[in-house]
C-alpha positions in Angstrom: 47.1 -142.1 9.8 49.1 -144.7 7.1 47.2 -144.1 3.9 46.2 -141.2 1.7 42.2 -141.4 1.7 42.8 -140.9 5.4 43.9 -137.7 4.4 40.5 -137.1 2.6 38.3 -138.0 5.2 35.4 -135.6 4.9 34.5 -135.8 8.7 37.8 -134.9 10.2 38.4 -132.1 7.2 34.2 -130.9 8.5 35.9 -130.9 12.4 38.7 -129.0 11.6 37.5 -126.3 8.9 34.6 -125.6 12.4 37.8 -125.5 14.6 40.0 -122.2 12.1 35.8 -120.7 12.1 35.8 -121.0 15.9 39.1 -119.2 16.8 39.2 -117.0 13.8 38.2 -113.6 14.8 39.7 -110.9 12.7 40.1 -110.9 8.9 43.7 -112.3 7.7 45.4 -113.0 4.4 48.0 -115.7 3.8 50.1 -116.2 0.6 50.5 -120.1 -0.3 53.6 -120.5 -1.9 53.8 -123.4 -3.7 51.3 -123.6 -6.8 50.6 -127.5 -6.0 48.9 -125.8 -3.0 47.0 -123.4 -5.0 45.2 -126.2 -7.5 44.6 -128.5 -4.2 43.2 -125.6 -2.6 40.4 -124.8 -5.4 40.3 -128.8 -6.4 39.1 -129.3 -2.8 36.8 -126.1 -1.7 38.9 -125.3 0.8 38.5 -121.8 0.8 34.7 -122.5 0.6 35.2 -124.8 4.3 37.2 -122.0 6.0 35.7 -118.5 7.3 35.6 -115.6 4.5 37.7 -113.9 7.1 40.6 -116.0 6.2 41.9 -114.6 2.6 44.5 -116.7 0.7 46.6 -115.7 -2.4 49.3 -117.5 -4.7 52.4 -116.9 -4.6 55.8 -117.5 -6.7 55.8 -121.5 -6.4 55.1 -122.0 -9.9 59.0 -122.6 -11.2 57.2 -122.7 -15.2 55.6 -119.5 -13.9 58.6 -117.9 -12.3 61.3 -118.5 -15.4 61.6 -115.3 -16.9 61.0 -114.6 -20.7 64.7 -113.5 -21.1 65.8 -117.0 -19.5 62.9 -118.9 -21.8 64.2 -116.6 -25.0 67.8 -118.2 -24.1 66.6 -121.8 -24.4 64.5 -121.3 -27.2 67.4 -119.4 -29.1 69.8 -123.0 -28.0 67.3 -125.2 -29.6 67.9 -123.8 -33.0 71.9 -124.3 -32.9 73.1 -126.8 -35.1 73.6 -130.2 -33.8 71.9 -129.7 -30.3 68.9 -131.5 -28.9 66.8 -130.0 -26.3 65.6 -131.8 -23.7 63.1 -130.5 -20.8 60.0 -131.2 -18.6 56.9 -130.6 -20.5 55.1 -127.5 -19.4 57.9 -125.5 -20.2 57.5 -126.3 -23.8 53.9 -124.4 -24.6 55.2 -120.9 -22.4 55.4 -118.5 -25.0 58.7 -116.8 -25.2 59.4 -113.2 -26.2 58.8 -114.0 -30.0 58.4 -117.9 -30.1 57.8 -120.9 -27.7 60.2 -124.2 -27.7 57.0 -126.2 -29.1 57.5 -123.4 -32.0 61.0 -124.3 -32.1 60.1 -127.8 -32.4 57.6 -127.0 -35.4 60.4 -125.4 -37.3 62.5 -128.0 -37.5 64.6 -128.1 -33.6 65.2 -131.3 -32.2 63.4 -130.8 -29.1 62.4 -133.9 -26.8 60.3 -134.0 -23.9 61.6 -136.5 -21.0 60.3 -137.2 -17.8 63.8 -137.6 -15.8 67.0 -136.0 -16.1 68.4 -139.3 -16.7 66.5 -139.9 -20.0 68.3 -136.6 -20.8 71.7 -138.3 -20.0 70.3 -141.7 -21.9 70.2 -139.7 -25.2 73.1 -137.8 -25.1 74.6 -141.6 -24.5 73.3 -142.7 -27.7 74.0 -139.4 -29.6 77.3 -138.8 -29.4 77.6 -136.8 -32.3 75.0 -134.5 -30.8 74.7 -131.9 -28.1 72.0 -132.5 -25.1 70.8 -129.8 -23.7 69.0 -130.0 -20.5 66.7 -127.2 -20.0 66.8 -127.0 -15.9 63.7 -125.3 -14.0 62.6 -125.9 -10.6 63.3 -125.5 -7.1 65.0 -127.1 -4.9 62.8 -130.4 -5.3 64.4 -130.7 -8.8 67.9 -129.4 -8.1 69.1 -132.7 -6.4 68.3 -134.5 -9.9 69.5 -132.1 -12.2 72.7 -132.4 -9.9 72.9 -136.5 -10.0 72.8 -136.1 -13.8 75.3 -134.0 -14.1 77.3 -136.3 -11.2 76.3 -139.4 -13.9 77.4 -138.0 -16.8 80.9 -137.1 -15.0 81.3 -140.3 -13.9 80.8 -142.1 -17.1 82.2 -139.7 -19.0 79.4 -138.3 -21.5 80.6 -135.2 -22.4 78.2 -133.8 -25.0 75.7 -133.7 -21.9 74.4 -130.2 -20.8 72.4 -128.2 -18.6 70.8 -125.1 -18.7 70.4 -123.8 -15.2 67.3 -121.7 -14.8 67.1 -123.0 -11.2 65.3 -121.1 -8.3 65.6 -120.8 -4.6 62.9 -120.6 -2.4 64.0 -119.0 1.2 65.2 -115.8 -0.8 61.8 -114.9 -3.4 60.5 -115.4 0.0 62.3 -113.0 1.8 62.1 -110.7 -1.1 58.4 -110.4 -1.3 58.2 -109.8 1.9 60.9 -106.9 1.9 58.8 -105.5 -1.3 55.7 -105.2 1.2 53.3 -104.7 -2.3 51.1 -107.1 -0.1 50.0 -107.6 3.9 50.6 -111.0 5.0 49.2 -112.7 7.9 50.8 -115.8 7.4 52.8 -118.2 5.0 51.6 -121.9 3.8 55.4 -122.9 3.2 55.8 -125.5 0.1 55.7 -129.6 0.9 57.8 -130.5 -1.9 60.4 -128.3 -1.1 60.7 -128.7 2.8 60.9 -132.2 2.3 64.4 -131.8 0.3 65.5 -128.1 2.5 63.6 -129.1 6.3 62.1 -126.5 8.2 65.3 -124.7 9.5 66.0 -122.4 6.7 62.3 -120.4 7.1 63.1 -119.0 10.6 64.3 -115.6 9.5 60.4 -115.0 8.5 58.7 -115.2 12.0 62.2 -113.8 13.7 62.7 -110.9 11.1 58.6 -110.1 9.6 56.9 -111.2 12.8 54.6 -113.5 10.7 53.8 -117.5 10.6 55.2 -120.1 8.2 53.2 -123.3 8.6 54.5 -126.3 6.2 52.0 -127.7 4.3 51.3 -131.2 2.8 48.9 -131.5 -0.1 45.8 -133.4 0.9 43.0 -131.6 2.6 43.7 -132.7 6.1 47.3 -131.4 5.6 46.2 -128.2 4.1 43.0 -127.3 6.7 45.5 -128.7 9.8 48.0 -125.7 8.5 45.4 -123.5 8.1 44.1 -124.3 11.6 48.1 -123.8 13.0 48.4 -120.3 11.1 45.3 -118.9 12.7 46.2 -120.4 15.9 49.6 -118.5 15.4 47.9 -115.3 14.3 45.3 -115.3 17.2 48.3 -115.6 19.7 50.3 -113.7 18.4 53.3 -115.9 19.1 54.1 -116.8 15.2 56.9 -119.7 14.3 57.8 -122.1 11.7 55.9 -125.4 12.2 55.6 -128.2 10.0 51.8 -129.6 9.8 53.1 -132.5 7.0 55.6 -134.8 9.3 55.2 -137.5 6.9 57.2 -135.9 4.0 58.9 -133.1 5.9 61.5 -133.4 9.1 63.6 -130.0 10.3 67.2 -131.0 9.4 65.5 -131.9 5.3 67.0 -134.3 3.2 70.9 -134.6 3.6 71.7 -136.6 0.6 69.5 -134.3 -1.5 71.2 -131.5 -0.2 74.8 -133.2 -0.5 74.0 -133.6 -4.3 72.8 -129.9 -4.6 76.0 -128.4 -2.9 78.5 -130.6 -4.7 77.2 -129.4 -7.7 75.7 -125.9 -8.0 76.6 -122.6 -6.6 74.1 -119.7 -5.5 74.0 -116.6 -7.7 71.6 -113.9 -8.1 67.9 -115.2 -10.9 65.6 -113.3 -12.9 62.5 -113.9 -11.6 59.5 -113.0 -13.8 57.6 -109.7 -12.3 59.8 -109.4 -10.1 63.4 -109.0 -11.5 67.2 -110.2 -10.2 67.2 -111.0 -6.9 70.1 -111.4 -5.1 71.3 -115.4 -4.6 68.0 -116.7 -5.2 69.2 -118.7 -8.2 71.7 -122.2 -8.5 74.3 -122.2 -11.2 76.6 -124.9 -12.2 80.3 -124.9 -10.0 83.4 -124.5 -11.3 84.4 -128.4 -10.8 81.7 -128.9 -12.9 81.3 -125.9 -15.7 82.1 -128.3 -18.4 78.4 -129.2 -18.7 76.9 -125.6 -17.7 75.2 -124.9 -21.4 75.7 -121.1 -20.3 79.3 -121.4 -20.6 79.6 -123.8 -23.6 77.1 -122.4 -26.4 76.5 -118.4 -27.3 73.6 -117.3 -28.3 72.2 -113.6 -29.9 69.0 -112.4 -28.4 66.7 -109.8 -29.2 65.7 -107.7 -26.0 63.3 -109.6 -24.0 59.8 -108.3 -24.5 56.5 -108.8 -22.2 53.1 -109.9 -23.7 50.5 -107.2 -23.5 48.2 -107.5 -20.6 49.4 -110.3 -19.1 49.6 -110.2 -15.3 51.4 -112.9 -14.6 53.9 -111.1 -12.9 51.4 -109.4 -10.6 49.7 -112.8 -9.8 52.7 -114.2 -8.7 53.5 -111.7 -6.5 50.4 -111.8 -4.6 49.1 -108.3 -6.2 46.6 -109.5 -8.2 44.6 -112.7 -8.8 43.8 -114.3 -12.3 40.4 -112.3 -12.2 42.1 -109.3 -12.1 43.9 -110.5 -15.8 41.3 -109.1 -18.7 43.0 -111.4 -20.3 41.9 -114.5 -18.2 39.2 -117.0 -19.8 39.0 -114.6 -22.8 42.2 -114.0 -24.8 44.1 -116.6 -22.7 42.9 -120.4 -22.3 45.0 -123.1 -21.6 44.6 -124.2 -25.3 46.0 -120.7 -26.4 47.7 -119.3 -23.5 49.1 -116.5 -23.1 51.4 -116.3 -20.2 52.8 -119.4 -17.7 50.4 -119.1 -15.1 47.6 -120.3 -17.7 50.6 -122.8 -19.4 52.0 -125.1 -16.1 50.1 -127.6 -14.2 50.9 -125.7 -11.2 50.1 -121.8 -12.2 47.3 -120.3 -10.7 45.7 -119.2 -13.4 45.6 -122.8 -14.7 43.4 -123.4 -11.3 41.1 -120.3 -11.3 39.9 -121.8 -15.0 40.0 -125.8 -14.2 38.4 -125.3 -10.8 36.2 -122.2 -11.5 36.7 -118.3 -11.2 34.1 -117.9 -8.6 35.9 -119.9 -5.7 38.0 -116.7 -5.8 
């Protein structure tokens, strides 16, 4: 198949969803990672095609959803300095912080711009001289090789009031620390497109050599998603579980070496906050010494009051698999996306975002 709608046949997706209900015999549960898999789950029925006997729940792959408050309260606390200008992708800008938000920030008078590349970020630091850009970086490893060509740009033409904020996460580690937590029983792992394609298949085999469970990479259509589906409960019924990649079209073993050229030349691993879940160990990117000049850690202070987490907010529980938006009393009620309360109801890819667009009862 060449095009996208071919990836949306109905037929095909009717042939395969019979295929998972014909050698599904036992109840499973499988985590999707990524939260792009989560809305195209409930945007196409899936879990309506597939047998109540297979069980899905989100996991951490929401990087909006994953930045912890103490990390957000940084950025927020940067935007206020004198003479900076914040610059980030837009979903972060509506999370509410420990006491404010950056689109507070903004209403108070904080030069705060949303930009849709890194390089726009490196653009108006160019023609702002006088001023300091910060770049407020979240993501995964998708993002990381762009956040790390800015800061390669800026370098090499020597902008020097550029910075970056590194809030960025790793994916193979959260992995292996959920898993190591055990709060959840998991069958099988939908492993994230976006981030395969930069990181390749390679770096996921500790989970069936190490947890004795599946990881099937997924693509986002639902031919990619019902084809993993289909591979996990192949895996499951065998009992012979591996890493496979059921999206060949975006992902390939060895990953993306430029990508990953640009990530290593610029960032090191260290150890992230992750929201409801804490520090994990090397789960996190940070700026290297050959380029610390633009690390906004190590050029601006800030004070901050201790980090505090909104009352009944689960996010932390949804991401790790414990609970699903329905379990929040928050959910639908106090929090709506037009006054949320916590990430997952904030980003374009939280779950809680996708239980209220999609509807609560495809849970």
């Amino acid at each position: 198949m060449k095009f996208i709608d071919e990836y949306q046949n109905s037929e095909l997706a009717g042939k395969l969803a019979h295929r998972i209900a014909n050698c599904s015999t036992k109840p499973i549960r499988l985590m999707e990672f990524c939260g792009g898999h989560t809305h195209a789950i409930m945007r196409y029925g899936i879990r309506q095609l597939v047998p109540k006997t297979v069980g899905m729940r989100s996991g951490p792959g929401c990087p909006v959803c994953v930045t912890a408050i103490a990390d957000l309260d940084k950025a927020i606390a940067m935007a206020h300095l004198p003479g900076v200008i914040i610059t980030t992708f837009g979903d972060i800008v509506r999370v509410p912080g420990s006491y404010s938000s950056l689109q507070q920030a903004k209403a108070e008078g904080a030069d705060m711009r949303i930009v849709y590349s890194t390089i726009d970020a490196v653009e108006i630091a160019r023609v702002n001289p006088k001023k300091s850009v910060i770049f407020v970086g979240i993501g995964f490893e998708t993002t990381a090789p762009t956040i790390a060509a800015s800061i390669i740009k800026a370098r090499r033409e020597g902008i020097e009031n550029f910075y970056v904020l590194s809030l960025l996460k790793l994916t193979p580690p959260i992995m292996k620390a959920l898993l190591d937590l055990g709060e959840v029983r998991l069958d099988g792992i939908i492993g994230p497109g976006h981030v395969s394609a930069i990181i390749g298949s390679h770096p996921y085999e500790f989970i069936p050599r190490d947890y004795n469970i599946g990881c099937v990479i997924s693509g986002f259509e639902p031919l990619d998603i019902l084809l993993c589906l289909n591979k996990l409960v192949e895996q499951i019924e065998g009992g012979k579980p591996k890493v496979e990649i059921a999206y060949p079209r975006g992902v390939k073993p060895q990953g993306n070496k430029k990508a990953l050229e640009l990530m290593n030349a610029v960032f090191e691993t260290n150890s992230a906050n992750w929201r409801g879940i804490g520090i994990v160990p090397q789960s996190g990117l940070r700026i290297n010494k050959k380029y610390q000049h633009f690390d906004a850690n190590r050029a601006f202070e800030v004070s901050l009051e201790s980090a505090r987490e909104h009352k009944g907010c689960r996010c932390g529980d949804i991401l790790r698999g414990v609970a699903t938006p329905l379990g929040c009393k928050l959910f639908g009620k106090v929090c709506t996306p037009e006054d949320p309360v916590g990430p997952c109801m904030v980003s374009s890819e939280g779950a809680c975002a996708a239980y209220y667009q999609y509807g609560a009862s495809y849970e």
